[in-house]
N, C-alpha and C positions, 0 to 999 in steps of 0.2 A: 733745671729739669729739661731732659729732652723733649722735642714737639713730634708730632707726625699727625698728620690729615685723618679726618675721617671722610671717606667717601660718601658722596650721594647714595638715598637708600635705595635698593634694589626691588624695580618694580614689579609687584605680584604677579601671576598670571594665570588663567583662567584654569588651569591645569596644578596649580599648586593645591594642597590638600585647605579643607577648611575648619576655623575652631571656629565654634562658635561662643555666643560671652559665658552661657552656663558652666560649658566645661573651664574656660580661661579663667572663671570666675571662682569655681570650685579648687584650682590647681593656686589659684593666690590664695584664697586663705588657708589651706593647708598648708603651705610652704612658704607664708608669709617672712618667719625670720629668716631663711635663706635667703629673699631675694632684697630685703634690706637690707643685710651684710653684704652683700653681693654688690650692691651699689654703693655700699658706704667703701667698699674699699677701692672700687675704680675711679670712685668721684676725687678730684682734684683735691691734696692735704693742703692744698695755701686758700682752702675757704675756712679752715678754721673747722675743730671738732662738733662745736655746738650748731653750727650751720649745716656741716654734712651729715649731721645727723639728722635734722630738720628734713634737709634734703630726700633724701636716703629715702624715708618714707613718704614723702608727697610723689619720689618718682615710680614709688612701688605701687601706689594706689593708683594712682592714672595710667598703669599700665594695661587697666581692665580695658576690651576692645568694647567699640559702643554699638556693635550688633556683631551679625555674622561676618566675620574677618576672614580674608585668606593668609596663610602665612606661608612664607620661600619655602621652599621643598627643600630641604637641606639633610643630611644624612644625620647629622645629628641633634636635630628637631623630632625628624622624622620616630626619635625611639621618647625622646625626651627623657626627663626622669623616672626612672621605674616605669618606664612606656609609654609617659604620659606627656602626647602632645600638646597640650593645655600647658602645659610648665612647660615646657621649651619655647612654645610662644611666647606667654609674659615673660620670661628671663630675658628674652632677646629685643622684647621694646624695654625693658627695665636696663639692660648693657646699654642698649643705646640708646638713650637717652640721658644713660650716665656718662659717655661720650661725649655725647653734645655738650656738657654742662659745662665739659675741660676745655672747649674752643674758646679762643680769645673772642671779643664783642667784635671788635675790629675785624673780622673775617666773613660778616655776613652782616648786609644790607639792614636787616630788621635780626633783632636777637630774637632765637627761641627762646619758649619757654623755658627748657629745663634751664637755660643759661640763666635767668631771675631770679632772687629770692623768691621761696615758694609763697602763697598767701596762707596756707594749710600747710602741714599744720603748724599752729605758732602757740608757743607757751611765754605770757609776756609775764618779765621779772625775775624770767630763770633761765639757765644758761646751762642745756642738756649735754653730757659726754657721757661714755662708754667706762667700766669701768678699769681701773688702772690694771696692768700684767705685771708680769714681770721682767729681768733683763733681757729676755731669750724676745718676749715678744717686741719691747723697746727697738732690738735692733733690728728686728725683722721690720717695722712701720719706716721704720729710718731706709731702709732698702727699697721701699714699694715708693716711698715718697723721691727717690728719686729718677721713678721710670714716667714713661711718659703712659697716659692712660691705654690705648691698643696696647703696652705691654703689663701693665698692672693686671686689665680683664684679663689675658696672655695668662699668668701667672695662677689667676683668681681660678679661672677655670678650669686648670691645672690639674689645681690644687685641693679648692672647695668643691666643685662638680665632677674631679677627677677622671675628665675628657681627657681622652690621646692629641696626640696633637694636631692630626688629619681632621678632625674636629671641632678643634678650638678656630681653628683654621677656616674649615667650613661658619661656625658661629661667627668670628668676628669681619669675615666677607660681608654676611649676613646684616648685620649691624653697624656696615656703612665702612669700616677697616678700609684704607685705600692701600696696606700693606701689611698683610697678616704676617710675614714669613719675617718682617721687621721687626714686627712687636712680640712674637717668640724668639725671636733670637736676643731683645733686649733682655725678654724675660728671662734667658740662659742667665744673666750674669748673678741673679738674685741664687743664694740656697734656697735648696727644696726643704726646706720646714714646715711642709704644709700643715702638721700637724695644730702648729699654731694658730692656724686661721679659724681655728674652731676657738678660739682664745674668748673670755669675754673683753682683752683688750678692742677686739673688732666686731663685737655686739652690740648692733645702733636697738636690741630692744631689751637689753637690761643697762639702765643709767643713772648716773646721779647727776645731781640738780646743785647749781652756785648760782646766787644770786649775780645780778649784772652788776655794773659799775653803778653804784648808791649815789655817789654824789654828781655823776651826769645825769642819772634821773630827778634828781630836789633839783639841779639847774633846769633841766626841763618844765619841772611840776611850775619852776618860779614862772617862765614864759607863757604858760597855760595859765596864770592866774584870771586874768583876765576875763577869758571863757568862762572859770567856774566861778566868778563873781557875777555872769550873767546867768547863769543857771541858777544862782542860790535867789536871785530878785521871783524865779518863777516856781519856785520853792514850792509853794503853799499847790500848784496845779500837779506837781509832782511827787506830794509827800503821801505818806503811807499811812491805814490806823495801825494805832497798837503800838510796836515797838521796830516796827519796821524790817528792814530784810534780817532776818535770823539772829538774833543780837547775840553776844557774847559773852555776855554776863561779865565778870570782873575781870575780863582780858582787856589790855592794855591796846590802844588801837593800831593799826598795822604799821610796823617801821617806829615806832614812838620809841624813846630812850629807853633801856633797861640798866641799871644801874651793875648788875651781875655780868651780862654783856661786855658793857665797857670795864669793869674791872678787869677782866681774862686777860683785854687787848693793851693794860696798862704796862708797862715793864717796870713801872715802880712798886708796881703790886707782887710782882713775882716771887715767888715764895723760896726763900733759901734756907738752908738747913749750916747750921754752926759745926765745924769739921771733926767735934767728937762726937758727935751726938749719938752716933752708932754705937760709940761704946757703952751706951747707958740705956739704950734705946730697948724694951721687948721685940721690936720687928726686927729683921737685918734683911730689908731688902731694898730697894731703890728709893723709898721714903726717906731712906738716912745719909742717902750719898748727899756730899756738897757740894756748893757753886765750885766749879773749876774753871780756869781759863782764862785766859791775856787779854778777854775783850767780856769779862762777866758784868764791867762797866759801862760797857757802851751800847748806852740804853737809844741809839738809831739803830743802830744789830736788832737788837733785841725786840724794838719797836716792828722792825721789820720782818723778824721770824712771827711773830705774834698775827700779825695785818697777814701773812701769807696760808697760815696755817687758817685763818676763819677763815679766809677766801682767797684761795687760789688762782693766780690768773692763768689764760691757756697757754701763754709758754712753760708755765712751772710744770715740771715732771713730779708726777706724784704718786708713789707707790704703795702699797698696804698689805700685811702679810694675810694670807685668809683669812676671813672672820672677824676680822680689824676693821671697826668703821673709821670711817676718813674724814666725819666732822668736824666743829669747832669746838675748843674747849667751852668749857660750862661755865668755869670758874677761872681763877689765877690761875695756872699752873705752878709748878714744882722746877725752878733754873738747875742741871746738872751740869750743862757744859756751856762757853760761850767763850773761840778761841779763834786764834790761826791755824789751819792743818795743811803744812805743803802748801797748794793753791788756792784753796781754800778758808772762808769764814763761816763755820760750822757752830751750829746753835743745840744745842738737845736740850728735850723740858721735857715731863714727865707729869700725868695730869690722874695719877693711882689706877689708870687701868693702860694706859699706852704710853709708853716711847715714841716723842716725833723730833725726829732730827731735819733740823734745816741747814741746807749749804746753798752756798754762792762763791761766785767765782772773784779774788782779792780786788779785781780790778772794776766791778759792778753788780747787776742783779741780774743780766741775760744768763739764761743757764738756770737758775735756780732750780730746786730740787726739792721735793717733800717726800718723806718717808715714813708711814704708821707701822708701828710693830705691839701686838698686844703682848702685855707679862704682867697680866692680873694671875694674886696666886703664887710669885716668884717665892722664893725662897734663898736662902743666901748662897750655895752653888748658884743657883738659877742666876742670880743678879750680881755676878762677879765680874762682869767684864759686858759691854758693850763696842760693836763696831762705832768707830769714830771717821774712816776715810780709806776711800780705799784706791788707790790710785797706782801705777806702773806696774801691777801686777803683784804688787803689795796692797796689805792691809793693816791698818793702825788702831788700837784698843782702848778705851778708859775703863781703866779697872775700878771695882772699888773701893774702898778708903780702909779696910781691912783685907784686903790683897799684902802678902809682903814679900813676894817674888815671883817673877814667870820667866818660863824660859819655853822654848820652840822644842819639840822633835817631828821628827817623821816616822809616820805610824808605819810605813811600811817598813822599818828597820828598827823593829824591839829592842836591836843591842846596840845600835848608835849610839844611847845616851842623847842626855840632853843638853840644849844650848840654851844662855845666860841670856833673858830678854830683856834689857835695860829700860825703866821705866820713870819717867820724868813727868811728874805735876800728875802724876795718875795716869799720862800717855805713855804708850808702848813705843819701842822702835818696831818700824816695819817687818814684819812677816809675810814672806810670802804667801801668798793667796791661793791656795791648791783647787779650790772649787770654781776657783777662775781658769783654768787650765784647758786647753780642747785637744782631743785627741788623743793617743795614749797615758795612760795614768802610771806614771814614774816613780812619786814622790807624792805623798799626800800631810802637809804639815799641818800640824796643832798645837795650839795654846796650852799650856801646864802654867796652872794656877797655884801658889800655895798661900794658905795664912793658919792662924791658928789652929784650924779645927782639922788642918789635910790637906792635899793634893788633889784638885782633878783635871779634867782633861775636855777641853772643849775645841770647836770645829767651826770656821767661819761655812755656812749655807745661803749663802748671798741676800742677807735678811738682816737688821740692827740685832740680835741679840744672836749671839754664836749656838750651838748647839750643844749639848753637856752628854759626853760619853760613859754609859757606865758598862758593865758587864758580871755577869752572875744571872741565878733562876728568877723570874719574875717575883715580886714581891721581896725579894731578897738581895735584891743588884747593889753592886759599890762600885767605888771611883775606879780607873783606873790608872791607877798608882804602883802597879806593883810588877815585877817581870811576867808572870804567868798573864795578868789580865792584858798586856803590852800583847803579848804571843799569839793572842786569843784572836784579839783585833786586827793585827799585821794584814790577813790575808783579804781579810773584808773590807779594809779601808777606802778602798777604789767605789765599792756600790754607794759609797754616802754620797758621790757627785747625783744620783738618781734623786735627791732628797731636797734638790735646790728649791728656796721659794716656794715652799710648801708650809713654813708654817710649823719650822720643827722645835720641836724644845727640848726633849733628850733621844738618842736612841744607845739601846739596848742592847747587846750582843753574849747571846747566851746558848757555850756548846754542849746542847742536849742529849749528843749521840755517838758515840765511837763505834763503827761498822769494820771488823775485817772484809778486805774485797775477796773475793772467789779466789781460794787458792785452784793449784793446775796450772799450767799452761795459761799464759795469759796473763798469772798475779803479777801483783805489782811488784811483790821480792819476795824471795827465799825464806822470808823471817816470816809470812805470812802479814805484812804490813797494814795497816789500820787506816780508812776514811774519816774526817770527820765531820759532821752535820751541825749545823749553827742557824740559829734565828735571829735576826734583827728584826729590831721592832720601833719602828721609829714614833714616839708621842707627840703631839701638837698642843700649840696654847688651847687651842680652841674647842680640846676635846676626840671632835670630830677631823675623820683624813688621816687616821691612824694606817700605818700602813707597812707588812710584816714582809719579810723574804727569808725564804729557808736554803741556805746555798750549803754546798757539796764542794769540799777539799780534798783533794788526793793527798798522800806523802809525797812531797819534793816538790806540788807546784807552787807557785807564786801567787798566785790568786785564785778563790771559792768560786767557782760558779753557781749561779744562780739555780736553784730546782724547781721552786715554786716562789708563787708572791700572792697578795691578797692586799684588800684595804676595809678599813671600819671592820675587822672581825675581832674576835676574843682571846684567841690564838694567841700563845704565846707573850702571853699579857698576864698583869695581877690575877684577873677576874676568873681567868682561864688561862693556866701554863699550859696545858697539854698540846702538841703538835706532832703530827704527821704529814712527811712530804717524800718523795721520789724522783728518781732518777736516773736516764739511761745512761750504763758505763761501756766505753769500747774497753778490751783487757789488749794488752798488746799482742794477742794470738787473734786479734780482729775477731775474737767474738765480741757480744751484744750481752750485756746482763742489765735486768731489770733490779735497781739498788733502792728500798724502801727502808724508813726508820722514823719512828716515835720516840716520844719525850720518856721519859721515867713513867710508870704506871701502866703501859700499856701490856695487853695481856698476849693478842695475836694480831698481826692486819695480813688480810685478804686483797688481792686485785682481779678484776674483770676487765673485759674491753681483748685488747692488742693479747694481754697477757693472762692467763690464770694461774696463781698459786697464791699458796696461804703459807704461813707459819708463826710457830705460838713467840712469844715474846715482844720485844719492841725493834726486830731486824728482821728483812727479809731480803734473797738474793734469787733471783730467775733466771733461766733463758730466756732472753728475748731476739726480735727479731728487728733489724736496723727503721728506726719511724715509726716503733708500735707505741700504739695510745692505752694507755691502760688508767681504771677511777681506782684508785688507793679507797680502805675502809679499814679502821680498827676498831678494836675493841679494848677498853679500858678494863685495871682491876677490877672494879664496881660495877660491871654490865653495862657502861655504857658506852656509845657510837661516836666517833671520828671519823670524818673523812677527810681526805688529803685536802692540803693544801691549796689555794689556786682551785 
């Protein structure tokens, strides 16, 4: 990590404006989680998550001034947040003193404060972190942790407070910076993904809690014996009537054995399923897969995926799709995998509501890796394949046990045809990884599944269980298996990168609408050529995070653009097919037409705003004028009201 100085603080002067504690007092607890994240992400990554989070908040709370304060006159103080010079001052002892925290001891005679473990706040027996993100924010932490702190706050303020940089500049002067124009140029090397910083990867106040290391605290407890053998002789001055502090009635006392517990963490206990059992089975879903793998034997693997998954230590990376809790199993778990993969020794178990796969790297345990993905509910498309490894820009599969061939194509090429996936012991050979990809979208590949009952078609989303593609009208959807459903999907395939680590289980792709464009001057061709309108609708394990795009094909382009989007609605879904959304189209005569279209049923839709016009059925086509805003409204057969999408 690079170093750079923080300058001596810069001393007030009689002419600097003044906060006093009420308002500095008011501007904290309003924006209390801002200026935690705020410190938790300048404060130094080699204290460890659980400490800076600790951190993070003792420096926020002491950043109340203890009367009338003056603070530097600085331009961008001077407006603060939403005006308010109250929060430009606490931010700016809250920066720095996140600062200070990153100086070496050795650089100053007597250590500050913030450089200490705090005494406040402390939670003894639990070991607090943020909780997990996804890849996107992974690699962004991995970036910040290699800057030096004036370029992290650099970055932070950026990004989170979305100050210019005549200001960030002004702020970290302010806050002792002995080279601001440093630490934003370090900042340059980082991507601008600020969007991620709103992540609760870097939320020091929504967390969860792992216990510490168990067995240095019994060696401890043994050291203190002592102590509590003189406490228990003075027993009788110190004991309580009644039943004393709060009793528990027939809970077992704190830390004592549970026989359920230790079962989970046994690898002899692990619950394996006999490799036909599916064929006999009423369920067909992950309950019936069986132990696979060159190492389903090697009960230290095993011992060691089990020990990581109850308690994770803080080097372990550990992920969870939304809505996925990240606890410890309850019980045995269910062994599905335990193998070699490329570089990796990769564990999967399966506990009837998640998938948690463990990896490590052939040659130790640094690096380890933990991954929740819930598939309560599955069904047997749903639980046809499994991510097992995903490495060089490939991705490798365990299908399940009534799979009897897959092969790869690329959606964006319906007539390629498809290619032969050769699969051994239930592993796939590698496939390219399309959802790994940055920057234009060329080639988007997928999984084709077959076994008895059909074909379908699934999608790695950077998540343990691939996503299952269907298409057709809500409530009515089928695989896509077939040349037209293949044709359907082609143009769309690019928006599925929007869906990554979300938490997705199928999406849907259903063309609701075929629109001629405005003949004249302008049309697209001489034949009077046809648009066409599609909904994707992507579902989640978890219910909730539903979330629809109504995108816009021209004849001859390559890909749909997007018209409208929405999340958590009805639209275009079982519960509610109906959909309405819009579009502004240039014609090649460089007019402006306003392009609207509904699902089946719709009787007329209406626009106001930019635009007005109506007309009866589920198409409408306007003049408009380049950047007009217009609200879509329809109306269904049956009298009732839609409005546009988005």
């Amino acid at each position: 990590m690079q170093s750079q100085d923080v300058a001596p603080r810069p001393a007030p002067s009689s002419a600097d404006p003044v906060v006093d504690v009420e308002q500095a007092e008011a501007a904290l607890v309003e924006h209390y989680p801002r200026l935690v994240r705020l410190a938790y992400l300048v404060l130094p990554p080699g204290l460890g998550r659980n400490r800076r989070v600790v951190t993070a908040h003792a420096l926020t709370q002491r950043a109340l001034p203890r009367g009338r304060t003056a603070a530097p006159a600085i331009p961008a103080q001077s407006a603060g947040r939403d005006g308010d010079p109250g929060y430009a001052f606490v931010r700016l002892r809250v920066l720095r003193t996140a600062l200070e925290a990153g100086l070496p001891l050795k650089r100053t005679l007597w250590p500050r404060r913030s450089q200490l473990p705090p005494l406040l706040p402390q939670v003894w027996g639990l070991r607090l972190f943020p909780r997990s993100g996804g890849a996107d924010e992974l690699t962004l932490d991995q970036h910040l942790s290699t800057l030096s702190g004036p370029a992290r706050a650099a970055y932070v303020l950026r990004g989170a407070e979305r100050l210019a940089d005549a200001e960030v500049r002004a702020v970290l002067t302010a806050a002792g910076c002995a080279d601001p124009d440093a630490a934003l140029a370090e900042a340059d090397g980082v991507p601008e993904r600020y969007a991620l910083l709103d992540s609760p990867e870097f939320d020091p106040c929504s967390l969860q809690a792992r216990p510490t290391d168990l067995m240095r605290r019994r060696q401890h407890a043994k050291a203190a014996l002592a102590a509590a053998a003189a406490l228990t002789v003075c027993g009788a001055l110190l004991g309580l009537p009644g039943d004393g502090w709060a009793p528990d009635g027939a809970a077992a006392p704190v830390y004592a054995q549970n026989p359920a517990a230790e079962a989970a963490l046994d690898p002899a206990k692990l619950a394996r399923v006999a490799p036909t059992a599916w064929e006999s089975s009423a369920r067909t879903d992950f309950s019936v897969w069986p132990a696979r793998g060159d190492l389903a034997g090697d009960k230290a693997l095993l011992r060691r995926a089990l020990a990581v998954w109850a308690r994770p230590g803080e080097s372990v990376q550990v992920s969870a799709t939304p809505g996925t809790p990240s606890g410890g199993p309850s019980g045995p778990p269910q062994l599905l995998y335990a193998g070699t993969v490329d570089s990796a020794h990769v564990v999967i178990l399966y506990d009837g509501l998640r998938i948690v796969r463990y990896a490590e790297p052939r040659d130790g345990t640094k690096g380890a890796a933990l991954d929740f993905a819930r598939v309560d509910g599955a069904g047997r498309a749903d639980a046809s394949a499994l991510v097992l490894d995903r490495a060089d820009g490939n991705v490798r599969y365990l299908t399940a046990p009534w799979v009897t061939k897959a092969a790869e194509r690329d959606l964006l090429k319906p007539g390629a045809g498809a290619m032969d996936l050769p699969i051994t012991g239930g592993v796939t050979a590698p496939l390219a990884n399309s959802s790994a990809q940055n920057g234009s979208c060329t080639s988007w590949n997928v999984m084709q599944l077959t076994d008895s009952t059909g074909t379908h078609v699934s999608t790695d989303l950077g998540e343990l269980v691939p996503a299952r593609l269907t298409t057709g009208r809500p409530g009515a959807t089928h695989e896509v298996s077939g040349a037209r459903a293949l044709r359907t999907w082609a143009p769309y395939a690019c928006s599925l990168g929007a869906l990554r680590s979300a938490g997705v289980r199928s999406v849907n792709a259903w063309p609701y609408a075929e629109q001629p464009l405005p003949s004249g001057p302008g049309s697209a061709g001489p034949d009077g050529a046809a648009a066409d309108w599609v909904c994707t609708r992507a579902e989640t394990w978890r219910g909730g995070g539903t979330r629809v795009l109504a995108q816009f094909h021209t004849p001859g382009g390559t890909y749909g653009a997007v018209a409208a989007k929405a999340e958590n609605v009805p639209a275009c879904g079982a519960k509610d097919p109906q959909v309405l959304a819009g579009v502004l189209w240039k014609a090649e005569s460089g007019r402006w037409y306003l392009l609207a279209a509904g699902s089946e049923g719709t009787a007329s839709i209406s626009t106001t705003g930019g635009v007005r016009a109506s007309a009866r059925g589920n198409l409408l086509a306007a003049r408009a004028e380049q950047g007009a805003r217009a609200r879509l409204k329809g109306t269904t057969d049956d009298g009732r009201s839609v409005t546009g999408l988005g």
